[in-house]
Every structure is written in structure tokens, then in C-alpha cells.
Steps between C-alpha positions, in 0.01 A plus 500: 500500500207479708228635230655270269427226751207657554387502107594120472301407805215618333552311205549204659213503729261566189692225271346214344616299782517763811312457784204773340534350174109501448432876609518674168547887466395709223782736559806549698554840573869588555586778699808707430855334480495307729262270360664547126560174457152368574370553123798314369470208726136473390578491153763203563338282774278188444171642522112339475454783257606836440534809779499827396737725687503906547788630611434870663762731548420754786926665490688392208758718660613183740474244221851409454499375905461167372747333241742185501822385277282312275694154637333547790218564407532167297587314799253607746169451241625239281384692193879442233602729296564184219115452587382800435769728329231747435429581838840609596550756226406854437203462425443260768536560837874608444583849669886576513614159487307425742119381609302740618147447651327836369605449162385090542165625612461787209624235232265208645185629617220509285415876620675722696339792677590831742335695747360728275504622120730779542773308700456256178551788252842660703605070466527515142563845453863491349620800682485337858851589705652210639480282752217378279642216270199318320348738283628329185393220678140612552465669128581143365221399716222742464281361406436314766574804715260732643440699815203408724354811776613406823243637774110614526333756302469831655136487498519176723236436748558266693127455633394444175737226408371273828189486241627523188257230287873413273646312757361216662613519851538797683776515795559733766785511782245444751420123310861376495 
């Protein structure tokens, strides 16, 4: 309950009429289950103009954490099933009769990423043992699906990267 609160507070502070309604992001980056439902509130809220969201998916192993009887869910965001009857089917954001926030953030981001290509790869890969449930879900998705490399570069200097011409300003822990 609390990272649904959470999810909706964040919709509601960047609303057309919340209290940051002019501060504009490019992108909402959603973090693992627990902000699932942040894509799909961004799709259905009353926006200036249009947010993209990513969704990023570090353990899909603890996805399932997250899910409501789909009348509550209805209750606490206000988003009806006779409103929206696609949303609360199969192909929606329906997982086992109920609503799940992984699945709502694979189905309603506009990319979804993981910590690396590989960990992508075992996702789909059909032969995955349990406790991992949205494979089918991600192969109806993929292509919007890829991994990203989590981490530095073996070769990383970080001496050189305090003067690296690419980015514009340099930090250090002895500046913060």
C-alpha cells in the first residue's frame, strides 16, 4: 500500500493542477515494482503534455510483491473498470485476477530496461524456472525491452573522467 501511495503522490504532485504543475520532465524513470504503477498513472493523468516513462527492472524475481483485488485497486485510484475495460484485462494490467504493479509498469511504459543485456536475454528466455512469472509478459513486449550495462568499463579511469571534454561539468567528492 505504501508504493501505491507512493506512485499516486507522484502523479498528483506533477498533475495539471498539483502544486509542480509547471516543472515538466522528459522522463520518469520507474524503478522496480514498487514504482509499477507510475507509467500507468502517467498515461491516465491530466497532463500539460506527454511524459515518457521507463520502467527498469533490477529483480523481476520480487515482482509479484505488489498486486491488489482489482476493486481495490479501483477504489483507491479512481481509474473504473466500466472506464477503461481494457486496462483490467489480460492484456492490461490483469495478473491472476488481480492488479499487479510489475506487469502495469511492463504493459505501460514506453521502454522498459535491466541491469544489463544478459539479465534481459535469461527474462525472455522461455526456459526460466519459476518464481519468474512475466516472461510471456515481457516477449509480448519486446520490443520495447532491452537490457542496459549496469556499472563502469573495466578500463575506467577515474582521473581521466574529472577531464573528460564530453561532459560539461566535472564533479569530485571533495566539491560536494
Amino acid at each position: 500500500d505504501r508504493y501505491l501511495f507512493f506512485d499516486r503522490a507522484v502523479r498528483a504532485m506533477l498533475d495539471a493542477n498539483g502544486r509542480y504543475a509547471d516543472f515538466r520532465p522528459d522522463v520518469i524513470i520507474a524503478n522496480d515494482w514498487q514504482a509499477g504503477f507510475l507509467p500507468l498513472f502517467f498515461r491516465y493523468g491530466t497532463f500539460r503534455r506527454p511524459i515518457a516513462t521507463v520502467l527498469t527492472i533490477h529483480n523481476a524475481t520480487y515482482g509479484f510483491q505488489m498486486s491488489f483485488p482489482i476493486e481495490r485497486f479501483e477504489a483507491a485510484t479512481g481509474l473504473l473498470g466500466s472506464e477503461h475495460p481494457w486496462l483490467y484485462s489480460a492484456d492490461g494490467i490483469e495478473f491472476h485476477r488481480k492488479v499487479d504493479a510489475l506487469k502495469a509498469g511492463i504493459v505501460m511504459a514506453d521502454r522498459v530496461v535491466t541491469v544489463s543485456p544478459q539479465y534481459a536475454q535469461e527474462l525472455l528466455d522461455e526456459t526460466t524456472p519459476e518464481p519468474f512469472k512475466y516472461g510471456g509478459i515481457l516477449r509480448a513486449h519486446r520490443r520495447k525491452f532491452s537490457g542496459a550495462l549496469n556499472g563502469l568499463p573495466a578500463d575506467f579511469n577515474p582521473k581521466k573522467a574529472f577531464n573528460d571534454e564530453i561532459i560539461p561539468f566535472s564533479f569530485h567528492s571533495e566539491d560536494l
